[in-house]
N, C-alpha and C positions, 0 to 999 in steps of 0.2 A: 828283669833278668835274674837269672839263679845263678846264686856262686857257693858255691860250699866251702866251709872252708874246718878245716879237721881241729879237734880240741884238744890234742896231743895226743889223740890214740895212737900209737905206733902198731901195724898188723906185721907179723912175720912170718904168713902163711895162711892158707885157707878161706874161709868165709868169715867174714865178723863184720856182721848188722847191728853198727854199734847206735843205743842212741843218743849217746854224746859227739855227734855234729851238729856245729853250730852253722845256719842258713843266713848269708845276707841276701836277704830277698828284695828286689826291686820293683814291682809292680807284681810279679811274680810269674812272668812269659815264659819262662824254660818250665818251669814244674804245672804250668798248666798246660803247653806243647808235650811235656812228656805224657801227662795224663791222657789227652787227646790219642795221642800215637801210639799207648796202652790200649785204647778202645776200640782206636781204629784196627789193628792187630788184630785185637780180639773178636770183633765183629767180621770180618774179613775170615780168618782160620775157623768160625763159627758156622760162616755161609758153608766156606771149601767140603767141611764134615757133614753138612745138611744135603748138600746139593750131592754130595755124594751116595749116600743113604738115599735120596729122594730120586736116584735116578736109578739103583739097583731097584730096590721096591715098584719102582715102575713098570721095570722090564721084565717080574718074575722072573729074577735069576736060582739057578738052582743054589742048593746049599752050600756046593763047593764056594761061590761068591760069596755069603752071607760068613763063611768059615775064613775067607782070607778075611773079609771086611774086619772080622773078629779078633784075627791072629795080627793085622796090622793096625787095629786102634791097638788094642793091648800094649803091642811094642813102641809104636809111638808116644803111647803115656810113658811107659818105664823111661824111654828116653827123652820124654820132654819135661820128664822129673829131675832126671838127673841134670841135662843139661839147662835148667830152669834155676836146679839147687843148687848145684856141683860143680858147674863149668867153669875154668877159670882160662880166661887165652892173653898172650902178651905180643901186641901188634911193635911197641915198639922197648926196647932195651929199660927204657924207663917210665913206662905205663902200663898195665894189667886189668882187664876186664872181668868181671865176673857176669854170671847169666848168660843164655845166647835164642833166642837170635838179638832177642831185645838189653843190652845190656842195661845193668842196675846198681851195679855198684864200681867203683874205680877205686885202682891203687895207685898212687906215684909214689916214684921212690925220690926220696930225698933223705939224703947223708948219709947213705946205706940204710935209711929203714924205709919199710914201704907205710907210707901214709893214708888210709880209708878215706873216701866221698862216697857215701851213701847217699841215695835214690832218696827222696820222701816218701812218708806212709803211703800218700796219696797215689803214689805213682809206682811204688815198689809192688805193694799187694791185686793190683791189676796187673801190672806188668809179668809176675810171675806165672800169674791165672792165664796170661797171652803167649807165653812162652809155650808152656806146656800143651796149649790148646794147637798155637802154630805147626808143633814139633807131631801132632798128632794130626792135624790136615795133609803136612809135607806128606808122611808115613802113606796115606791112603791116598795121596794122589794118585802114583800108577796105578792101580783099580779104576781112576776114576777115569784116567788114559784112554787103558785098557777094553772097558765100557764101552767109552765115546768109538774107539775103532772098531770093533765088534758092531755095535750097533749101525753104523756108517759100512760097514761091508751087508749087513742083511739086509738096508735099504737099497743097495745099488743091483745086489743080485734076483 
């Protein structure tokens, strides 16, 4: 099991990858689950962009296709930058997330300061690479929808 546990950094805002957390590590289950569930992520939002590409290119779609494909990776990266480097959401009054979809780092607040638990290397620097990747498959799904019905109307007719 992985338990993090903070070495007095106190954060008062923002992102801070600090690396003075101290890790008591048990065998080490969570930080190899988290590594796994980085990969898995990653290879999954890997496919979604593949399959996606691989299905335009099939059907010789005109440019107009190739130009959204274009214009929604684009914006998917920008956003899965931001929300990858930037994001921070607070599910409860006294806990704060950073990263999204895959969270990476955690805040609690204790005695009014908020306290850091960082991610490990291991798990941090794929996880971010899966975020962004995710956030760019989400982006290009409706193309790949959009495709799939298109396609499925010029077989019926």
């Amino acid at each position: 099991m992985f338990f993090p546990v903070s070495v007095g950094r106190e954060v008062t805002g923002g992102l801070a990858f600090s690396p003075r957390v101290a890790q008591l590590s048990f065998g080490g289950g969570f930080t190899r689950m988290g590594f796994f569930f980085a990969i898995a992520l990653l290879a999954l939002s890997c496919w979604s962009v593949f399959s996606t590409f691989r299905r335009l290119r099939r059907a010789h779609v005109s440019r107009r296709w190739w130009t959204a494909f274009a214009l929604l990776a684009i914006a998917g990266s920008a956003a899965g930058i931001w929300l990858a480097f930037s994001f921070e959401y607070q599910i409860t009054p006294k806990m704060r997330y950073a990263s999204f979809p895959m969270p990476l780092a955690f805040f609690h607040l204790e005695d009014g300061h908020w306290v850091d638990f960082v991610t490990p290397p291991h798990v941090m620097y794929p996880g971010l690479i899966a975020n962004v990747v995710a956030v760019i498959a989400l982006a290009l799904m409706p193309l790949f929808v959009a495709s799939v019905i298109i396609e499925s109307k010029k077989k019926s007719a």
